[in-house]
Residue, then its C-alpha position, 0 to 999 in steps of 0.5 A: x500500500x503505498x503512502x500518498x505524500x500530501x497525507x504524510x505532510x498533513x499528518x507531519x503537521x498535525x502530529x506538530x500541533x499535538x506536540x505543542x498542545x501536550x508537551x509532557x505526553x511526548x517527554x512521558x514517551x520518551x522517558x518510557x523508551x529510555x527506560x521501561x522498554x523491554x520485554x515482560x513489561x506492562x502497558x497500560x491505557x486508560x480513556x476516560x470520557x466527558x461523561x466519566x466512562x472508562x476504557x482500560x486495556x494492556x498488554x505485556x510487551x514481547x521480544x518482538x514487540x520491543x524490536x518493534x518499538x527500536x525500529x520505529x525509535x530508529x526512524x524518528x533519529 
């Protein structure tokens, strides 16, 4: 499937935008790169809504999964 460029340019913008817009999430990631990556760990996400409804998931991080993570980590450097 190919990428269409002027997608990839609009979504490099928006990801900006959220950057400036949420500061911490991006250093939060970071931090979690550098130190919680590795396999056996636990990532949990919780959404809560206006209304007060709430979503959790996790999902425990494997071998693959943390290669994953390297990879994408490698594109962004």
């Amino acid at each position: 499937m190919a990428m269409n460029p002027m997608m990839l340019m609009k979504l490099k913008e928006r990801l900006g935008i959220f950057q400036n817009q949420h500061p911490k999430f991006q250093m939060f990631l970071q931090a979690v790169g550098n130190q919680a990556i590795e396999t056996g760990t636990i990532i949990e996400v919780k959404v809560t809504r206006p209304d007060g409804k709430e979503m959790v998931t996790n999902i425990r991080l494997t071998e693959e999964d943390v290669e994953t993570a390297r990879m994408l980590s490698d594109i962004q450097q």
